[in-house]
C-alpha positions in Angstrom: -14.0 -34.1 -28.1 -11.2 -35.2 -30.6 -7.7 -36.6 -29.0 -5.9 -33.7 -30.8 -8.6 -30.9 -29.3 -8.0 -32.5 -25.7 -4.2 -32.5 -26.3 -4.4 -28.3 -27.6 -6.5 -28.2 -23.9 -3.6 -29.4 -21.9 -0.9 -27.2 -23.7 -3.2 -24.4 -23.1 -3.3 -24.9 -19.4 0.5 -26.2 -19.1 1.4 -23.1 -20.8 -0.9 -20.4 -18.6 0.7 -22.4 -15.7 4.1 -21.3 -16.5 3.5 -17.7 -17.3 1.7 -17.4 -14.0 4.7 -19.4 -12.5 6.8 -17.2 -14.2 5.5 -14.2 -13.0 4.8 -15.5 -9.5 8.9 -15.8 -9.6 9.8 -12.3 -10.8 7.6 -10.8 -8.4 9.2 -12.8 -5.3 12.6 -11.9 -7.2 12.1 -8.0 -6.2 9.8 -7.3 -3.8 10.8 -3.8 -3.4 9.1 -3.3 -7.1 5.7 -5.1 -5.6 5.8 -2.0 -2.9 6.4 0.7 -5.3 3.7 -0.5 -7.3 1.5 -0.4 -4.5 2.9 3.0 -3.5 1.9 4.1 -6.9 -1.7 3.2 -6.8 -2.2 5.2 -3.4 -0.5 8.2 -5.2 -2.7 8.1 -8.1 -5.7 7.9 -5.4 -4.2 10.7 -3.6 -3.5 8.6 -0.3 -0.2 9.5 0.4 0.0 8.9 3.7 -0.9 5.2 3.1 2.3 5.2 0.4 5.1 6.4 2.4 4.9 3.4 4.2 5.4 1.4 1.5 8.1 3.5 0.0 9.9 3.0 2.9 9.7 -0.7 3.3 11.0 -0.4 -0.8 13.8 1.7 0.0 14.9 -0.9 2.7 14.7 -3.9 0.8 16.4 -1.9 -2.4 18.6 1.6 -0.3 19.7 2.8 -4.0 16.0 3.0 -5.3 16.5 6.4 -6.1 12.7 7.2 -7.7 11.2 5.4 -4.5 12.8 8.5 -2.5 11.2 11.0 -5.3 8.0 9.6 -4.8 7.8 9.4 -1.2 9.2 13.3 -1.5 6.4 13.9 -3.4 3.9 12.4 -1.0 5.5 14.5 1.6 5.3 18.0 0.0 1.5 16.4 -0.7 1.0 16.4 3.6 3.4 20.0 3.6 6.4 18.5 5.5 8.6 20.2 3.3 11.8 19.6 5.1 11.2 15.6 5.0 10.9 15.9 1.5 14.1 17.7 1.3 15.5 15.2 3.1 14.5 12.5 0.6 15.5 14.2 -2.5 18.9 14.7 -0.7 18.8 11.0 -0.5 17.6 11.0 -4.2 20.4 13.0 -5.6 23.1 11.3 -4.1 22.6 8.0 -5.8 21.4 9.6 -9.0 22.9 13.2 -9.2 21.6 13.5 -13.1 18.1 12.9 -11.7 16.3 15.5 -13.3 12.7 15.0 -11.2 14.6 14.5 -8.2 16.3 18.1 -8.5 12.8 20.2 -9.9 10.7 18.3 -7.0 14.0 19.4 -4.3 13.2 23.1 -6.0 9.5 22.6 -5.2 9.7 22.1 -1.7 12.1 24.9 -1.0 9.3 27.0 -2.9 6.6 26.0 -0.7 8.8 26.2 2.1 9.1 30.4 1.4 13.4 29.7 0.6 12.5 31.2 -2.9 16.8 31.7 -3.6 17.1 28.1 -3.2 13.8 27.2 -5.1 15.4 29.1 -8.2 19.0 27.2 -7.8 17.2 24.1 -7.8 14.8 24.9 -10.6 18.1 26.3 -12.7 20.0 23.1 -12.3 16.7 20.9 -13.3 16.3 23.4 -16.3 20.0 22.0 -17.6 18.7 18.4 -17.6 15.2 18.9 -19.1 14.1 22.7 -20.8 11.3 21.1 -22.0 9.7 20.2 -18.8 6.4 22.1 -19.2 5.7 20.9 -14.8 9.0 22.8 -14.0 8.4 25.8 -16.4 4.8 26.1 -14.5 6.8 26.1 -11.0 8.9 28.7 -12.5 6.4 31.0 -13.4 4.7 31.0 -10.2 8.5 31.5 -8.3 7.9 34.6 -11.1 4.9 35.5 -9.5 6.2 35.3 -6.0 9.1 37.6 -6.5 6.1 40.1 -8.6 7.7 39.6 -11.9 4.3 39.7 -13.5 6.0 40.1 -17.3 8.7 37.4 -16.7 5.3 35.1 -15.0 3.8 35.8 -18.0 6.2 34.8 -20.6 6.9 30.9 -18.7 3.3 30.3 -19.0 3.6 31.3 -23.1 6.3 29.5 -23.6 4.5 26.5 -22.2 1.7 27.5 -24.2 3.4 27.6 -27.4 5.1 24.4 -26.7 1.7 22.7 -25.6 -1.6 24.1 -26.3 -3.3 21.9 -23.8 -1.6 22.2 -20.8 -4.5 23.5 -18.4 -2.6 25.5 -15.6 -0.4 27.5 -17.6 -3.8 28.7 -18.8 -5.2 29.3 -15.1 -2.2 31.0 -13.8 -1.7 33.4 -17.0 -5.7 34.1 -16.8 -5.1 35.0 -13.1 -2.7 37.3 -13.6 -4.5 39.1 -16.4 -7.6 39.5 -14.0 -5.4 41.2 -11.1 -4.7 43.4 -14.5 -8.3 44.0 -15.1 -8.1 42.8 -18.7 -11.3 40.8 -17.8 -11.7 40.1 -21.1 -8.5 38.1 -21.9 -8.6 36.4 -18.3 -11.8 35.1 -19.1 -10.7 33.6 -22.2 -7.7 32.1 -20.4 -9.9 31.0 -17.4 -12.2 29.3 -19.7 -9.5 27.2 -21.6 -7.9 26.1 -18.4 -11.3 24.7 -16.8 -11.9 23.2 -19.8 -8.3 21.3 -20.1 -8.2 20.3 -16.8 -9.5 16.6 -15.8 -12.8 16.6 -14.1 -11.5 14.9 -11.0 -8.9 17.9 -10.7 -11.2 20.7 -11.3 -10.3 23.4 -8.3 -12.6 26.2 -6.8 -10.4 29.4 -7.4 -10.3 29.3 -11.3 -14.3 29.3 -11.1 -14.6 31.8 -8.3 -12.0 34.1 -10.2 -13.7 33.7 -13.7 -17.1 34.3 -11.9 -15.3 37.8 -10.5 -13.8 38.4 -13.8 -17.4 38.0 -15.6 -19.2 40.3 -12.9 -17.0 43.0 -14.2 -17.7 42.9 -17.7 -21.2 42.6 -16.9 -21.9 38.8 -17.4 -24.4 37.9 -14.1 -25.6 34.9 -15.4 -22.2 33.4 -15.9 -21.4 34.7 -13.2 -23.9 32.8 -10.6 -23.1 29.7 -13.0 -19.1 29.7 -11.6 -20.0 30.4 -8.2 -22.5 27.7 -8.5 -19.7 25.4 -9.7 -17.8 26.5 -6.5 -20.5 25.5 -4.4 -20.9 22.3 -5.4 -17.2 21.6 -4.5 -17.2 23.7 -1.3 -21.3 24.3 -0.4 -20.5 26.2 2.8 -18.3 28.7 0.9 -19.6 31.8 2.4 -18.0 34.1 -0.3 -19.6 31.8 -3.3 -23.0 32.8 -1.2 -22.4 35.9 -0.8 -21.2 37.0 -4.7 -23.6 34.8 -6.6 -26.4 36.5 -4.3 -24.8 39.9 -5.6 -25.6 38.5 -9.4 -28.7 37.6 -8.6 -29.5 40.7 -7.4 -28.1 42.2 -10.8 -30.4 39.4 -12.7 -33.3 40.9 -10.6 -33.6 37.5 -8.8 -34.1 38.7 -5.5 -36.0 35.8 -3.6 -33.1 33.4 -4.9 -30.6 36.1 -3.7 -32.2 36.4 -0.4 -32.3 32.5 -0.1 -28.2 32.5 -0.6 -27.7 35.5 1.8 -29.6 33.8 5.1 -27.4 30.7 4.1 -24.2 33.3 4.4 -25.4 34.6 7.6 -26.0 31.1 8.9 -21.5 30.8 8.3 -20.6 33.9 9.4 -23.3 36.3 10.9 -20.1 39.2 11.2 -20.0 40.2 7.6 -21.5 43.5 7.1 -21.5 42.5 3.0 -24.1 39.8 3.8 -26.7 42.4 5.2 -26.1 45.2 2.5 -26.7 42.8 -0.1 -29.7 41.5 1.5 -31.0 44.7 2.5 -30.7 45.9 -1.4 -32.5 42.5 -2.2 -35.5 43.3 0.4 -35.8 46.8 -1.4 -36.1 45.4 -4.9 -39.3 43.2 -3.4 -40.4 46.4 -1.8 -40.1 45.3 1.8 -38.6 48.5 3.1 -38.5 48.4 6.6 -37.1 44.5 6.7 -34.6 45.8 3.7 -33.8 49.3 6.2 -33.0 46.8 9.5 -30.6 44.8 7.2 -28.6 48.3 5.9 -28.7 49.0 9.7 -26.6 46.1 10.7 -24.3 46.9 8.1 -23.7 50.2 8.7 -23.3 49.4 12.8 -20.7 46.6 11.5 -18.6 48.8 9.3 -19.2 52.3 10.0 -17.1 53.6 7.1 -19.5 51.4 4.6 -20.3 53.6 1.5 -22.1 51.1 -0.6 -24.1 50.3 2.5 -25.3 54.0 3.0 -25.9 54.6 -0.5 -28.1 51.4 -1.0 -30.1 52.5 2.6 -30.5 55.9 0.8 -32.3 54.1 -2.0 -34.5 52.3 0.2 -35.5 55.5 2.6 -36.1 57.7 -0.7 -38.5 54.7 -1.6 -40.1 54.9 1.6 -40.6 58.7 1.0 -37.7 59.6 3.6 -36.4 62.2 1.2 -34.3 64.0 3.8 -32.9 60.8 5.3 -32.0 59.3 1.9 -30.3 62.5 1.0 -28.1 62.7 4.8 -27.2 59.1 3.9 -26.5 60.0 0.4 -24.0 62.9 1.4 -22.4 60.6 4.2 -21.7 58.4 1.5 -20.5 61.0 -0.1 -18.1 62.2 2.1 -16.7 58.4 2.5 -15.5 59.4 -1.6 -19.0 57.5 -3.2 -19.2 58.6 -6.6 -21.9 56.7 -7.3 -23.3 59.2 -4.2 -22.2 62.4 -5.6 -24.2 61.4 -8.9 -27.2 60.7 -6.9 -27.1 63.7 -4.7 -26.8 66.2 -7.7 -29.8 64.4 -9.5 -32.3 63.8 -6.3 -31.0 66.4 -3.7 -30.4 69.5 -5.2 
């Protein structure tokens, strides 16, 4: 090794030496940053009960850090103590009263708290600062949706649309809406782009379960038991996943499979007289009549008033050659305004 490559060595390290030095000093200079930086991480690993802590210890060392007060009323409408975050934003305001964030996030919890008037005062002095702020004109759409303005809901989530094409939940919410519509179609469509926007690691259950409703309406089974598939892989003792996708399966002519997801159901919840008419209809369609005959039994004894259940039993009986009962269940049904009954009556009965 040369004299001149040994001397480039020792620069090297004098001068890494100062820049950690350096950076050693800013850090002890203002510790309160340290915390919020800490705080941060948690938030970004949704442990906000681990950050509030450390938000706290930042607002003591620094009382005017304003955006350590938003954050830790962020963490608190993240654990639902909505009047704490209140009480922060208060905080927030008062030593930054042009704090746009601070005001929408103050608009949030009084949302989520049910004071909707003082939600929309909030949201309308945030809207001043920032009319651009595609978060806020999400919140104000759903306020929208709270109050059952369905058109003025509608027209937040295209305007965030038109101003960004990829902002996932406008998507979801408009799509949701549509489907309470029955445009299945078009909430499909906005359903679909929404999944597909959102991050994996913030992919929700009711998008998939109310795309999978959406597709059993128009017909689609096999997209249908691949959403509610998707919900049971984030939540595998959702009972109403179970008990839906079984219902495709059924429509798909799967049978076994649906008879497989139905004893799961039961296992949750062995009150739900859907469960057993679904699995009675699956029994029928493998021909085992008087298993399939029990199951309509129980569902009939659980909801009395069950049309679908008495019309399904009907099928089963006139299988079994019980002409006379499937037609007394058939005009029960019937009665209970079937008209799925009333078609079957006039064809097998009369």
């Amino acid at each position: 090794m040369t004299k001149k490559t040994l001397f480039l060595l020792v620069v090297l390290k004098f001068c890494s030496f100062e820049l950690n030095a350096q950076k050693d000093t800013t850090r002890s200079l203002d510790p309160s940053m340290d915390l919020y930086a800490k705080a941060l991480k948690c938030i970004d690993s949704a442990q906000f009960k681990q950050a509030i802590p450390l938000l706290q210890q930042a607002v003591k060392k620094k009382p005017d850090f304003a955006q350590a007060y938003n954050k830790m009323a962020i963490c608190k409408i993240q654990m639902k103590d909505y009047k704490g975050a209140e009480k922060d934003l208060e905080k927030s305001l008062k030593l930054a009263p042009d704090n746009q964030e601070a005001m929408k996030y103050w608009g949030r919890a009084n949302f989520l708290n049910n004071h909707f008037d003082e939600a929309k005062k909030h949201y309308d002095e945030s809207l001043k600062m920032n009319a651009d702020d595609f978060e806020l004109i999400y919140f104000i759409g759903e306020l929208k949706e709270k109050g059952n303005d369905e058109k003025g809901a509608v027209g937040e989530y295209d305007k965030i649309i038109d101003l960004d094409g990829n902002y996932g939940p406008a998507y979801i919410r408009r799509g949701l809406i549509k489907l309470k519509q029955k445009k299945y179609k078009i909430a499909i469509d906005d359903l679909t782009k929404g999944i597909n926007l959102m991050p994996a690691e913030k992919q929700e259950m009711e998008p998939y379960q109310k795309r999978a409703e959406a597709r059993s309406e128009t017909g689609d089974f096999k997209g249908c038991v691949a959403d509610y598939t998707k919900v049971l892989e984030i939540d595998p003792e959702n009972e109403n996943a179970l008990v839906y996708r079984a219902g495709a399966k059924i429509n798909l002519n799967d049978n076994t499979s649906a008879i497989d997801d139905l004893n799961a159901a039961i296992k949750i919840n062995s009150k739900n007289h859907v469960s057993y008419n679904f699995r009675g209809t699956a029994k029928g369609g493998l021909k085992q009549y008087v298993d399939a005959l029990k199951d309509l039994d129980i569902a009939i004894k659980i909801k009395f008033d069950y049309a679908s259940a008495f019309v399904n039993r009907a099928a089963i009986k006139y299988a079994s050659k019980d002409k006379k009962g499937a037609c007394a269940d058939l005009a029960k049904a019937d009665a209970l305004g079937s008209e799925a009954a009333l078609k079957l009556t006039e064809q097998y009965c009369k």
